[in-house]
N, C-alpha and C positions, 0 to 999 in steps of 0.2 A: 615305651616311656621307661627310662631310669631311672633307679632310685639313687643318689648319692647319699655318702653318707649324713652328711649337713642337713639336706632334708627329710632323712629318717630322725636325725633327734631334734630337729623342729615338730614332726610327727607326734614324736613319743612325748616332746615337751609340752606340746598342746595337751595332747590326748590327759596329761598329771595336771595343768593348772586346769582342762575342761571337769575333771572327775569329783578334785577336788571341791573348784565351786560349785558344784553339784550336790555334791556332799552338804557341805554350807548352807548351801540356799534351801534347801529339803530337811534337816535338822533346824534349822532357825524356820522357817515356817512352822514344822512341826511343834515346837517346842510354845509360840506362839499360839498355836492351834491348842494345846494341851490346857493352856492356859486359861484360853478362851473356854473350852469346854466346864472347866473347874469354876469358870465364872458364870457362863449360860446355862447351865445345866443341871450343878450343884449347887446352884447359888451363893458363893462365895465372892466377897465385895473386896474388889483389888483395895487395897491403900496406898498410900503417893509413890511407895518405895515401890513397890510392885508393879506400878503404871509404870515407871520412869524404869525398872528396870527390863522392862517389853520394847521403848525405842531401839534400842541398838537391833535388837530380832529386825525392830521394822528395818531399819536402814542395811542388813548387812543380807537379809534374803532376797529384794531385788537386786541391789549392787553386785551380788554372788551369782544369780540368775542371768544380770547380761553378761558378768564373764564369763561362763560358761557358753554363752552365746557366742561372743566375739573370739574364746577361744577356738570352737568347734569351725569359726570360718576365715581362720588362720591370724588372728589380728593380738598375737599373744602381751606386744607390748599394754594395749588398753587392758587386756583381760589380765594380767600381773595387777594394774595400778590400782582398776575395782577392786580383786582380790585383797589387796595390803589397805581399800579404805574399807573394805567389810572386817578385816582382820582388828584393823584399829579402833572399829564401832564395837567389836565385841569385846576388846580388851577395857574397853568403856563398860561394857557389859556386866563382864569378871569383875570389875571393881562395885559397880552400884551393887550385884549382888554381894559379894565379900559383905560391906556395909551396912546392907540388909541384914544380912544371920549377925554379924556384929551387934548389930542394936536388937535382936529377936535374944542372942543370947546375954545379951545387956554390957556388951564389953564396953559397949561408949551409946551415950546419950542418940537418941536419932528429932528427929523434925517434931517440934511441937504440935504442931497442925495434922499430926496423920494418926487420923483414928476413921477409917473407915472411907476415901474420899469420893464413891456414887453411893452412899447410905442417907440420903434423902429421899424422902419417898416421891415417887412419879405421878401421883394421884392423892386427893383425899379419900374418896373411894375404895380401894385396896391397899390401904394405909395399914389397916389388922395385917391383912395376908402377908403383907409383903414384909411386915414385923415377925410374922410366922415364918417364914421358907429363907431369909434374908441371915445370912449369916457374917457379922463386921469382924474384919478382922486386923486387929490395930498393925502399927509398923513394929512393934517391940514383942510383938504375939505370934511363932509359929503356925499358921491353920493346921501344922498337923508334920509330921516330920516319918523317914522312911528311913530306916537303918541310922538314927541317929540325926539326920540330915533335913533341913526345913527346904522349901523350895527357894528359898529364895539363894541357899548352900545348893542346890541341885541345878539352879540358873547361871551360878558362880561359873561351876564347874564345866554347865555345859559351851558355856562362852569363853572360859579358858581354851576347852578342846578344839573347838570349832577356829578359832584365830590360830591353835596351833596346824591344824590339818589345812586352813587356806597358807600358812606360812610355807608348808613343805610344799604348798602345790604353786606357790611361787616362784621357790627355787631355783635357778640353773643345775640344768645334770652337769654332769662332766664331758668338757670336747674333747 
């Protein structure tokens, strides 16, 4: 069997939009997963801004998942298209967090209604405890910031990166 060259950077083309999505779908999981952990574990109660800035994870790590799928089984055009709607979801992303540390730093007013939105208690029962371990944390209130940076500025940034690494992994090389 022959390799032409057409089919070596068809090869090579897959191989950068399969890596890429890979990339994506494994960092937006994770990043989700981080999230979730900060919420199950440390008991830390998302607020609206913080749910809503978790959908685009949700929609751009499967969407990323089957392109990487479809690229690995040579179907590059589907796997470009998923990639640039996962790209799109996260530049959705990048924006709700921008907005978030925007209103944590108070550059602009954020949602009347967010002060804590699973901070009702589950039980009358464990009503105390869960007063005890349950920590709210409004939309205009960092939980806590790393080099300066709240998560919801670390969410920004990481749905910036992640649209820009599905962007290059959409690309055309050069024929």
């Amino acid at each position: 069997m022959t390799v032409t060259a057409s089919s070596a950077a068809d090869l090579q083309q897959s191989g950068r939009v399969s890596a890429a999505a890979l990339v994506v779908a494994v960092v937006a999981a994770l990043t989700v997963g981080g999230a979730l952990i900060l919420e199950h574990v440390f008991g830390y109660v998302p607020c609206m801004l913080c749910l809503w800035g978790r959908w685009p994870y949700y929609v751009a790590a499967p969407l990323a998942a089957l392109a990487a799928l479809l690229a690995g089984r040579g179907n590059l055009g589907a796997a470009r298209l998923l990639l640039v709607l996962a790209a799109i979801a996260l530049l959705a992303g990048a924006a709700i967090g921008v907005y978030h540390a925007g209103v944590e730093w108070r550059f602009w007013p954020g949602p009347t209604s967010c002060a804590g939105a699973n901070a009702a208690p589950s039980s009358a029962g464990g009503l105390l405890e869960q007063m005890r371990t349950t920590r709210i944390v409004p939309c205009d209130q960092a939980a806590f910031r790393v080099f300066g940076v709240s998560l919801a500025g670390y969410s920004a940034l990481i749905s910036l990166g992640l649209a820009a690494v599905a962007f290059i992994g959409v690309r055309r090389g050069r024929s």
